[in-house]
NURO-166628 format. One record per residue (C-alpha): y, z, x. Coordinates in steps of 0.05 Angstrom, whole numbers, plus 5000, padded with zeros to 4 digits. Example, Ala and Ser with C-alpha at 12.3 -4.5 7.8 and 13.67 -1.06 7.14 Angstrom:
# NURO-166628
{py:4910&pz:5156&px:5246}
{py:4979&pz:5143&px:5273}
***
This chain:
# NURO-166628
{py:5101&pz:2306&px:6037}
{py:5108&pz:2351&px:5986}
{py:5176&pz:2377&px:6019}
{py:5199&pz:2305&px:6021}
{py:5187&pz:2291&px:5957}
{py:5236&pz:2354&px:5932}
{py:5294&pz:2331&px:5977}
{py:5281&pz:2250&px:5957}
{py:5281&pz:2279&px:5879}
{py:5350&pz:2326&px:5891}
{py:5388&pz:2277&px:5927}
{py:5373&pz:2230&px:5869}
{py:5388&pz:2283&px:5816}
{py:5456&pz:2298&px:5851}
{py:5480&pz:2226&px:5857}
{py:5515&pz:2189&px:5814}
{py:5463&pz:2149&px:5765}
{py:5516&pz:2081&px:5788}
{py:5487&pz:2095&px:5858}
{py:5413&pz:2100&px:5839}
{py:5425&pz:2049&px:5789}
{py:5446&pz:2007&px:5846}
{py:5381&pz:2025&px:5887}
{py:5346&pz:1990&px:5828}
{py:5382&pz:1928&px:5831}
{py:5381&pz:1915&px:5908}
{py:5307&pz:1925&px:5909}
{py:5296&pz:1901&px:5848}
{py:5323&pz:1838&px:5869}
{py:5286&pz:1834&px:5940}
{py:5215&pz:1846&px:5896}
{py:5226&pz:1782&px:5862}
{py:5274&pz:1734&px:5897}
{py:5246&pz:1742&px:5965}
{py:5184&pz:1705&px:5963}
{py:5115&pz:1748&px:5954}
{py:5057&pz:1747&px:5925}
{py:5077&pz:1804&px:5876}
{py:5136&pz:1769&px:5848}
{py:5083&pz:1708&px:5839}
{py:5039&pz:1752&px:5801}
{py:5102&pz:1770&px:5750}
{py:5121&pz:1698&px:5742}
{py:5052&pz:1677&px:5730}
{py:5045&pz:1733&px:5677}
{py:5105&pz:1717&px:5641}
{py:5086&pz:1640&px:5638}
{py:5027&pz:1654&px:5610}
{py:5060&pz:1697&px:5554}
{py:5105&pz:1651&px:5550}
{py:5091&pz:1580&px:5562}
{py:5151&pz:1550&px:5532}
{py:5205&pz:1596&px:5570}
{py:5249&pz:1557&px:5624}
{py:5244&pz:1585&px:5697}
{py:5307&pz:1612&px:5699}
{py:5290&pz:1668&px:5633}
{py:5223&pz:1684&px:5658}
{py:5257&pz:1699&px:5729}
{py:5316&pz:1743&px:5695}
{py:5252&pz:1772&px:5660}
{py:5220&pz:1786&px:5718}
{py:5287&pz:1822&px:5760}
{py:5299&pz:1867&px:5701}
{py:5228&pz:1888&px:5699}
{py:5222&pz:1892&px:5777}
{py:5295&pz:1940&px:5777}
{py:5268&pz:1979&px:5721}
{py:5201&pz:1997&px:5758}
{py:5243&pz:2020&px:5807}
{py:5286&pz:2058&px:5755}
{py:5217&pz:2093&px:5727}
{py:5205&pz:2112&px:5804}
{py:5267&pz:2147&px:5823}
{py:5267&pz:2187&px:5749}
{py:5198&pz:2213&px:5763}
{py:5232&pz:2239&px:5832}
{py:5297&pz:2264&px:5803}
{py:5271&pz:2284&px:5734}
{py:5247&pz:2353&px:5758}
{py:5310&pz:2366&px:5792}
{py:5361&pz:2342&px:5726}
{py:5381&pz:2401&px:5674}
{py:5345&pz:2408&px:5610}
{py:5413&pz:2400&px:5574}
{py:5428&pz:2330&px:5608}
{py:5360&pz:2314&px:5593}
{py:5361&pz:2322&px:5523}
{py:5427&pz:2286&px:5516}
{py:5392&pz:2222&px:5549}
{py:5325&pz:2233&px:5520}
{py:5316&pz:2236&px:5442}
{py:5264&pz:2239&px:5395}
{py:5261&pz:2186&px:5341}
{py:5260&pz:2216&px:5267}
{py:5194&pz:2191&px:5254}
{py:5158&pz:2215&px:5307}
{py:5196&pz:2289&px:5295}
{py:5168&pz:2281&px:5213}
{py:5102&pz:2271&px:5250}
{py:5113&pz:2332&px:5299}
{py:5121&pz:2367&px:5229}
{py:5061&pz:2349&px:5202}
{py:5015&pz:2366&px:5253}
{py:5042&pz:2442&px:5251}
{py:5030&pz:2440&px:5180}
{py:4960&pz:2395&px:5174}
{py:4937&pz:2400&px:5250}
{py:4889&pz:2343&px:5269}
{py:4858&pz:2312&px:5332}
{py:4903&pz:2258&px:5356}
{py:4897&pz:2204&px:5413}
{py:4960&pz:2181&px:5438}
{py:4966&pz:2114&px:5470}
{py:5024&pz:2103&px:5519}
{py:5043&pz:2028&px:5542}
{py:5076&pz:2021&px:5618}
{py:5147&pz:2016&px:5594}
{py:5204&pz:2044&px:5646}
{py:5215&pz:2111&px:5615}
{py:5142&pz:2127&px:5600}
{py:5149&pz:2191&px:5635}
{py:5195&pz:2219&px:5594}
{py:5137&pz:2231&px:5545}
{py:5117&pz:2286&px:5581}
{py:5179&pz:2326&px:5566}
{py:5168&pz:2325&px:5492}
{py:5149&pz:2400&px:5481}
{py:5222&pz:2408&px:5519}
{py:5257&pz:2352&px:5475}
{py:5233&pz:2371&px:5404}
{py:5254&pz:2435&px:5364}
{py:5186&pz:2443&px:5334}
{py:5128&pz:2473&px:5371}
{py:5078&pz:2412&px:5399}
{py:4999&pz:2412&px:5394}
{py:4969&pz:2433&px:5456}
{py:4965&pz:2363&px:5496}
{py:4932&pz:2332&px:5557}
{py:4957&pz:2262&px:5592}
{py:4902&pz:2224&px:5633}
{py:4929&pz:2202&px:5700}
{py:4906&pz:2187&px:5767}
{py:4900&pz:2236&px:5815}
{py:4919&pz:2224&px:5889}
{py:4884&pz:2227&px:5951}
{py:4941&pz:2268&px:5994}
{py:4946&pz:2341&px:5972}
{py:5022&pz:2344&px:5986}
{py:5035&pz:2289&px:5934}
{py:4974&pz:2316&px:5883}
{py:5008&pz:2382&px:5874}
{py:5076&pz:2360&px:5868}
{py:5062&pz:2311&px:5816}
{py:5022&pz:2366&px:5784}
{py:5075&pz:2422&px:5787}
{py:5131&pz:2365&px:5763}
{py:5101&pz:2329&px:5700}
{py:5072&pz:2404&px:5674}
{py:5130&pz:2440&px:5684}
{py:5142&pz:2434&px:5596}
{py:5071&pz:2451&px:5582}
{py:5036&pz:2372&px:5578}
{py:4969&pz:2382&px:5617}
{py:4945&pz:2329&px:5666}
{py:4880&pz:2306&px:5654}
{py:4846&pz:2265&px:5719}
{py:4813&pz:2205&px:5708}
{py:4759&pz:2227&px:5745}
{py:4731&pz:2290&px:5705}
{py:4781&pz:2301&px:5652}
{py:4739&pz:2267&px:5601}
{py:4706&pz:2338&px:5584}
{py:4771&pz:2379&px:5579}
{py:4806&pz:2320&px:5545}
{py:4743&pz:2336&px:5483}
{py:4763&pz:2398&px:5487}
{py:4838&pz:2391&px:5471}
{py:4809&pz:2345&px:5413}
{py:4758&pz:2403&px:5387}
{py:4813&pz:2451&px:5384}
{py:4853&pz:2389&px:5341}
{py:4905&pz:2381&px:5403}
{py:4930&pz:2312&px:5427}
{py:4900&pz:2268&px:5488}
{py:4946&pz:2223&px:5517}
{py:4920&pz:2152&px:5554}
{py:4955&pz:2098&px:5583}
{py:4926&pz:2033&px:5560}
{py:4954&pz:1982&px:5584}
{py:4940&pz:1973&px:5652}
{py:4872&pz:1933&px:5685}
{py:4809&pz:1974&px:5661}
{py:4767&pz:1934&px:5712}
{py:4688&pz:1936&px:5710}
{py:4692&pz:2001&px:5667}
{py:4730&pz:1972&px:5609}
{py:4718&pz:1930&px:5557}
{py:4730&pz:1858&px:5553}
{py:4761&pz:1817&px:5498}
{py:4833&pz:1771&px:5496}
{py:4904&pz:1798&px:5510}
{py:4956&pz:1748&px:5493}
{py:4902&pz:1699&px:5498}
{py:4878&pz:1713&px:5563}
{py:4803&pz:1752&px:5580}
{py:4836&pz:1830&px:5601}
{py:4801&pz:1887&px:5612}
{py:4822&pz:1940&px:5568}
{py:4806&pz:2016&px:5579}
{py:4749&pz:2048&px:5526}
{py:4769&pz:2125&px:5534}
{py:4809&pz:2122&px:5469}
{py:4769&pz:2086&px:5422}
{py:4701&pz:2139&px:5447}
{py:4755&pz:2195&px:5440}
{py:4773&pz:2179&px:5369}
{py:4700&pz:2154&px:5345}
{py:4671&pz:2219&px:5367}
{py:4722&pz:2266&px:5335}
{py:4741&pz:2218&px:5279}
{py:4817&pz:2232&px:5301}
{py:4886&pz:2191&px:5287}
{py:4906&pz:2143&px:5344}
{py:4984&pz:2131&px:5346}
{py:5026&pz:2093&px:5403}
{py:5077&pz:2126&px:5435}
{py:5130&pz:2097&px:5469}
{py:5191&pz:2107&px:5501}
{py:5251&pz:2056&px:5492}
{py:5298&pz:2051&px:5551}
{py:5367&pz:2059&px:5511}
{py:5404&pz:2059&px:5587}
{py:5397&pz:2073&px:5653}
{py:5360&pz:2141&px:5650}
{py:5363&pz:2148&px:5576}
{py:5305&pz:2126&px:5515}
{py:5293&pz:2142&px:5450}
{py:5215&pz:2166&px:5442}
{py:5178&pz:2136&px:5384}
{py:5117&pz:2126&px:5344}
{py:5063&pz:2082&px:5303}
{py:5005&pz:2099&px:5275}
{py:4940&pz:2051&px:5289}
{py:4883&pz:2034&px:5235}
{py:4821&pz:2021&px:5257}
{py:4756&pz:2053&px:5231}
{py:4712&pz:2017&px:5280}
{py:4712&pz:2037&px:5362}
{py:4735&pz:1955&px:5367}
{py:4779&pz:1947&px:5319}
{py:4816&pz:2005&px:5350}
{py:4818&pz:1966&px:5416}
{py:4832&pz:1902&px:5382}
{py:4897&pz:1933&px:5344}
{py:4920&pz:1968&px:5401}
{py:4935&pz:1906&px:5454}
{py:4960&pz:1860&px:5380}
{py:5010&pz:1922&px:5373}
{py:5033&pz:1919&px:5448}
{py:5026&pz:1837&px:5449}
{py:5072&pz:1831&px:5383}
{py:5121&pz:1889&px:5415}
{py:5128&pz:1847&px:5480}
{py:5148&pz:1775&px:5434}
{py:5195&pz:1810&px:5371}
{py:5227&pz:1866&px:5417}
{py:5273&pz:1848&px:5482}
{py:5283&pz:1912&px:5506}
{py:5205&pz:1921&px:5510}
{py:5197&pz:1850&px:5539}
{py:5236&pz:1874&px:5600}
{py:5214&pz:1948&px:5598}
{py:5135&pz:1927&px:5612}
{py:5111&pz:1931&px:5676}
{py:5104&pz:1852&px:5685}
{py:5085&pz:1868&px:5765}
{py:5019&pz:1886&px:5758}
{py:4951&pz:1853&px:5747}
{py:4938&pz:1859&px:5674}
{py:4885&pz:1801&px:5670}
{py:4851&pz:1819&px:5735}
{py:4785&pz:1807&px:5711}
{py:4732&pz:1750&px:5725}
{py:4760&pz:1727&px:5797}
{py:4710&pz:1759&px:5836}
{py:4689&pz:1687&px:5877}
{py:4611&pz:1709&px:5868}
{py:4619&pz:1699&px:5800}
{py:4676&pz:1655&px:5780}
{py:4638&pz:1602&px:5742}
{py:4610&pz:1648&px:5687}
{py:4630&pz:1711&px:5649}
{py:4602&pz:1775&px:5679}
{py:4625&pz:1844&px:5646}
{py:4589&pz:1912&px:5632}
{py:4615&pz:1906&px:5557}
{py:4645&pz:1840&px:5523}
{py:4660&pz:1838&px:5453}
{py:4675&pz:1768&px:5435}
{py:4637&pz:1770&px:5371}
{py:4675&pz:1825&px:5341}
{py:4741&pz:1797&px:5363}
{py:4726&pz:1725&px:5337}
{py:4706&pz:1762&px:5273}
{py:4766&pz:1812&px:5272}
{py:4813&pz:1760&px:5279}
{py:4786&pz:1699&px:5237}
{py:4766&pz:1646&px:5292}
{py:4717&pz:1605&px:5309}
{py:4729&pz:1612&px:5383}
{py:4763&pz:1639&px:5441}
{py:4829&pz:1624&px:5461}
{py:4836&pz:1574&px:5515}
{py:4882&pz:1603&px:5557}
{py:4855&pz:1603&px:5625}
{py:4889&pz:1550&px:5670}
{py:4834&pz:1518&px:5713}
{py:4856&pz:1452&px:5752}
{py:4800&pz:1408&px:5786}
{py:4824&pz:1352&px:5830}
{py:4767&pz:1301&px:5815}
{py:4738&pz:1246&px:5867}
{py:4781&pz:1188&px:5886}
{py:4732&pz:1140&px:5874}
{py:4712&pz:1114&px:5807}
{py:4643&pz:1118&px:5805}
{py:4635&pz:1189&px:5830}
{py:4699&pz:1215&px:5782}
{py:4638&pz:1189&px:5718}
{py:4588&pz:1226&px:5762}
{py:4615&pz:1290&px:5760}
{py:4622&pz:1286&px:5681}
{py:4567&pz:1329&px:5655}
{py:4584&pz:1385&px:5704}
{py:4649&pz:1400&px:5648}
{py:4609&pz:1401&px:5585}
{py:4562&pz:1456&px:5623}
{py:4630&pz:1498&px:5645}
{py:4663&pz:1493&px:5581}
{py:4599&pz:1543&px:5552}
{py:4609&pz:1587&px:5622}
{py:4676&pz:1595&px:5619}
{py:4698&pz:1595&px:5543}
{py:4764&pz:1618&px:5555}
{py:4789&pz:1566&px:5603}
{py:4835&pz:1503&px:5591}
{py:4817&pz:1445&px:5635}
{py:4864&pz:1398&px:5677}
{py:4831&pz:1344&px:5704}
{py:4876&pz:1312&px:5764}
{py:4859&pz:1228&px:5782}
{py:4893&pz:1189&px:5835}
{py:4932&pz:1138&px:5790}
{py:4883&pz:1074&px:5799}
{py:4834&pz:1110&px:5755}
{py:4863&pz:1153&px:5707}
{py:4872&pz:1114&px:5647}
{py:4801&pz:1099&px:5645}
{py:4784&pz:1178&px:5634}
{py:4844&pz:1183&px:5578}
{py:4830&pz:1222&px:5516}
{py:4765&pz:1260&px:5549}
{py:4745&pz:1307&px:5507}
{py:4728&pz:1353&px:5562}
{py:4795&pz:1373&px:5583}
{py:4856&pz:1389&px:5553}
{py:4898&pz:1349&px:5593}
{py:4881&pz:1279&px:5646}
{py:4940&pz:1273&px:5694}
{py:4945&pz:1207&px:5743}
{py:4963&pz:1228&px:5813}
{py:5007&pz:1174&px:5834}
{py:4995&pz:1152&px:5913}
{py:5074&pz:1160&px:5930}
{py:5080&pz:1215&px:5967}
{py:5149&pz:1239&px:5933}
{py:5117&pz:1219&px:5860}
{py:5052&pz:1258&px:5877}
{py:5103&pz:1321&px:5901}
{py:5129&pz:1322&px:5838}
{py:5075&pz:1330&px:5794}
{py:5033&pz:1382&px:5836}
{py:5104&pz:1422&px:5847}
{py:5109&pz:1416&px:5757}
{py:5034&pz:1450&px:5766}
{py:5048&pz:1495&px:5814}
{py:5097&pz:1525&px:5761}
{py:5044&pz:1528&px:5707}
{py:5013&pz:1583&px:5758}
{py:4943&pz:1558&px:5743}
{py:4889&pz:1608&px:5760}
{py:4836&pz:1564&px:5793}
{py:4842&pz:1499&px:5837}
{py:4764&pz:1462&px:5847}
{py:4769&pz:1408&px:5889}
{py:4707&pz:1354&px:5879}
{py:4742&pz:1304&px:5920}
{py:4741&pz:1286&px:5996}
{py:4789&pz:1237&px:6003}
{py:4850&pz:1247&px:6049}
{py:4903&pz:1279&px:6004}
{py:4869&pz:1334&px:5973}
{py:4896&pz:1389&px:6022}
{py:4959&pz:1358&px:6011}
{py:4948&pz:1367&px:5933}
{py:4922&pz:1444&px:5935}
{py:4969&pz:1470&px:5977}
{py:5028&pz:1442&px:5929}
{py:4995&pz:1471&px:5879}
{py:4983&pz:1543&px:5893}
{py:4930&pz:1565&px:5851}
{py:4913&pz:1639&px:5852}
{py:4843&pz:1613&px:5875}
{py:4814&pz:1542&px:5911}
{py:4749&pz:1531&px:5915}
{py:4718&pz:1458&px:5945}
{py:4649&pz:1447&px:5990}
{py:4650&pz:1418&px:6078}
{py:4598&pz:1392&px:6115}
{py:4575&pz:1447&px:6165}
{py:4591&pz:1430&px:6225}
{py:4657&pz:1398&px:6199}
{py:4733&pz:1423&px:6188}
{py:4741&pz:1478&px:6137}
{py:4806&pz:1457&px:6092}
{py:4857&pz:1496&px:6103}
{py:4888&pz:1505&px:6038}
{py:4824&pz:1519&px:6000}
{py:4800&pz:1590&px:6012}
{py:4735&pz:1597&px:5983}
{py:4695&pz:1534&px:6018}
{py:4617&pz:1524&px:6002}
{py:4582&pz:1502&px:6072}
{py:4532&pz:1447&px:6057}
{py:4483&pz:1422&px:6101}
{py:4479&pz:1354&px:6132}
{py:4428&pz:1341&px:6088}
{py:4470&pz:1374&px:6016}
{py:4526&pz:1343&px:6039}
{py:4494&pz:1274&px:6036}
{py:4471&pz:1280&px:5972}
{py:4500&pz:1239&px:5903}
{py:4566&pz:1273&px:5887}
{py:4547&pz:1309&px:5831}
{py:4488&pz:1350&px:5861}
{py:4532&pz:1372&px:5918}
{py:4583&pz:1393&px:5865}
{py:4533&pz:1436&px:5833}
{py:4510&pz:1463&px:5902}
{py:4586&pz:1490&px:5906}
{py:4591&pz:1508&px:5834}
{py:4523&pz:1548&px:5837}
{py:4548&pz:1585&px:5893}
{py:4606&pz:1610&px:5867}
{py:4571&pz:1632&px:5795}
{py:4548&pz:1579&px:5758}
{py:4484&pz:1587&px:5720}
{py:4470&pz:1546&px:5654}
{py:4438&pz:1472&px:5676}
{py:4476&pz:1406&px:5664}
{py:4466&pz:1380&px:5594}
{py:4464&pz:1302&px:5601}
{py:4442&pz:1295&px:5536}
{py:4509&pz:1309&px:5507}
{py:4541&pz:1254&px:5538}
{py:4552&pz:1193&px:5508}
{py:4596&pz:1129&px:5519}
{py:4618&pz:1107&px:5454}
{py:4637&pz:1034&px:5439}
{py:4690&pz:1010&px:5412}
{py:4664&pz:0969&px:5348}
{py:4611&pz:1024&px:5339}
{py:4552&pz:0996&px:5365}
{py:4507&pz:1018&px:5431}
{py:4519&pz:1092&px:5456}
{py:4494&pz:1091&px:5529}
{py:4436&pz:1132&px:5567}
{py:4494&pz:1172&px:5609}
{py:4441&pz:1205&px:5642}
{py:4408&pz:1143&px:5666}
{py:4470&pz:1105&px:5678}
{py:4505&pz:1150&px:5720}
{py:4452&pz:1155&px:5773}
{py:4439&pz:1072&px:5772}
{py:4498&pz:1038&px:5743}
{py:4543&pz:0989&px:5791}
{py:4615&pz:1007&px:5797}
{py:4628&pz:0939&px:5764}
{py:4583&pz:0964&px:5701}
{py:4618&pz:1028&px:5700}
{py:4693&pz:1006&px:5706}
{py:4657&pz:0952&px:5642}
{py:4635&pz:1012&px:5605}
{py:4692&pz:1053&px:5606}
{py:4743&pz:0995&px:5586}
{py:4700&pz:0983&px:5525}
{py:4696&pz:1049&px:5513}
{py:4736&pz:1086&px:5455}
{py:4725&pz:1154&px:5493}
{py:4676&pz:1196&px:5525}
{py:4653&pz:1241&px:5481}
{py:4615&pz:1313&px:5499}
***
């Protein structure tokens, strides 16, 4: 492998950068305009940044990032193999991260170095090569890999100008070290932390965000500075820096994903350099525990408090296609005032079939109603204008005919619904409670909260928040009691002489 590798990275090197640049585009363009799930993943990341870009810019978007991944892969295989000469014409140092080169040799301190996934990232480890002055000694976490072939190549290529790599594994102790003898530690910070990291907002949305440099810097009381590289061509960047503030281990954090968030919206070049394919906000979907928040260290407090608010962004797009019938659409009620304090980040869409949707206008529960109308080409329509949205979750509380038709328009990254045992699993919704004869014949709302339960949810319907609110201001209704006894003629009563239904 190792071999291959070498020949892959000279044939590259040797070729004319319109050829490689052509590589890019060709696959670049088969990532995202061949259907996959990957390409999905980008689009739904960029409509979530982005809610108010057409399709057509979040696709362009998406291509240019796709080609330049590409172009970050085939410079990490030529790279080695390209003169230090042409390097240094393509890669430059900007003049204030040079005045900051200078100031370490004069006042040396321990500094952490964040790097953000932007196409020429790995030009930053050529910087002893690329500036004039002598750098601090300086480590770079990365992740080792499994084959040995591969392991020492990448090892031999990216420390060839004197940057040490630091594993992920068991470089925490050497990466104190380079900070004890006041050297630099490198991290990239961008990427999914998973279970290990720490969990606040990114652009709105719950992210996992990697703790090693905010420990790093609290324990040697060091700077913290981005550094970035900014693709100025094919090949070719300009490497620069900005310093963070932050005295606290969160605020560090916090400033750190604001800094890349604001970079992405005020800088184009950035927008298209970041690595839009992968899964940033890959946290909370494990199906155990969808319905709640489960993480080794959240710190919504501290980021409510850092950033003035009274509470989280709602920026989680969770659909639920609600029961067909009347009565058991009011049944299901209290089940959202109990999710809305699981799942605080979340925007509700509550889906009716169009015979009973303007009765549930102007819930407070949700942040949108939508009527499902019964024509088919009408219906099409609006789950195709969802299906764009890229919503995260689809719950289905509804048993009626059409609701296969419905998710699999849709396309949520995740279904969930509940079957009879014994009867046909739906097709288009993956993750399926099985409920017993006897569950299944249950009142609608217990056998939602047999599905919900299974799937995470813990905190106990409130009925006691529910009201139904008059319209001249006079009775507010038992909800608790009416929704297990009321007629559908009292209910459909109610709810026209109701002025909302208020949680």
């Amino acid at each position: 492998m190792k071999i291959f590798l070498s020949i892959t990275g000279r044939f590259f090197a040797l070729m004319p950068r319109s050829f490689s640049s052509g590589i890019c585009k060709a696959i670049g363009f088969l990532i995202i305009y061949v259907p996959n799930s990957r390409a999905r993943v980008a689009f739904s990341n960029i409509k979530h940044c982005f809610p108010n870009l057409p399709k057509s810019e979040i696709r362009e978007i998406a291509y240019e990032s796709a080609k330049r991944m590409v172009e970050m892969g085939l410079f990490v295989l030529a790279s080695p193999y390209i003169g230090e000469k042409e390097l240094k014409k393509r890669i430059r140092i900007s003049e204030f991260l040079n005045s900051e080169i200078a100031n370490l040799q004069e006042n040396p301190r321990p500094l952490v170095l964040m790097i953000p996934h932007f196409c020429m990232m790995e030009s930053i480890t050529m910087l002893p090569m690329l500036s004039p002055l002598k750098m601090p000694q300086t480590g770079v976490f990365y992740r080792p890999f499994d084959n040995d072939g591969i392991e020492s190549w990448v090892k031999e290529t990216r420390e060839r100008y004197g940057v040490h790599l630091l594993s992920r594994k068991d470089g925490l102790f050497a990466a104190n070290d380079f900070l004890k003898n006041k050297g630099c530690v490198g991290v990239l910070f961008d990427q999914d932390a998973g279970a290990a990291g720490v969990l606040s907002p990114f652009f709105g949305r719950l992210a996992s965000t990697s703790e090693i440099a905010e420990i790093l810097a609290h324990r040697w009381r060091s700077g913290v500075a981005v550094v970035w590289a900014k693709r100025t061509g094919f090949w070719s960047a300009e490497i620069d820096g900005e310093f963070i503030e932050g005295s606290e281990s969160e605020e560090i954090l916090f400033n750190l994903n604001l800094w890349l968030e604001n970079k992405i919206k005020s800088d184009e070049t950035a927008r298209r350099d970041w690595l839009w394919l992968h899964k940033r906000w890959k946290t909370q979907t494990h199906p155990k525990y969808r319905f709640q928040i489960r993480h080794r260290r959240v710190v919504f407090e501290e980021y409510l408090k850092h950033f003035n608010l009274k509470e989280l962004p709602r920026r989680s797009n969770f659909i639920f296609k609600m029961p067909s019938e009347l009565t058991e659409a009011v049944s299901v009620l209290p089940i959202f005032s109990t999710l809305r304090k699981a799942r605080p980040d979340a925007a509700f869409t509550l889906l009716f079939n169009e015979d009973i949707a303007e009765c549930f206008e102007g819930l407070s529960v949700a942040e949108r109603v939508l009527s499902l109308p019964f024509d088919m080409a009408k219906r099409k329509d609006v789950l195709m204008s969802l299906s764009e949205e890229y919503p995260e979750l689809l719950a289905v509380f509804d048993a009626s005919g059409k609701y296969e038709f419905d998710a699999k328009l849709i396309r949520a990254a995740q279904s969930y619904g509940f079957f009879k045992k014994g009867g046909k699993k739906p097709k288009f919704v993956k993750f399926c409670a099985e409920l017993s004869e006897d569950d299944f014949s249950r009142p609608i709302l217990e056998r939602v909260e047999i599905m919900l339960k299974k799937y995470g949810l813990k905190e106990p319907l409130d009925f006691s928040e529910i009201t139904f609110k008059n319209r001249n201001g006079g009775a507010v209704f038992d909800a608790k009691k009416l929704l297990k006894s009321a007629s559908k003629e009292e209910i459909v009563s109610l709810l026209k002489n109701s002025s909302k239904i208020a949680f």
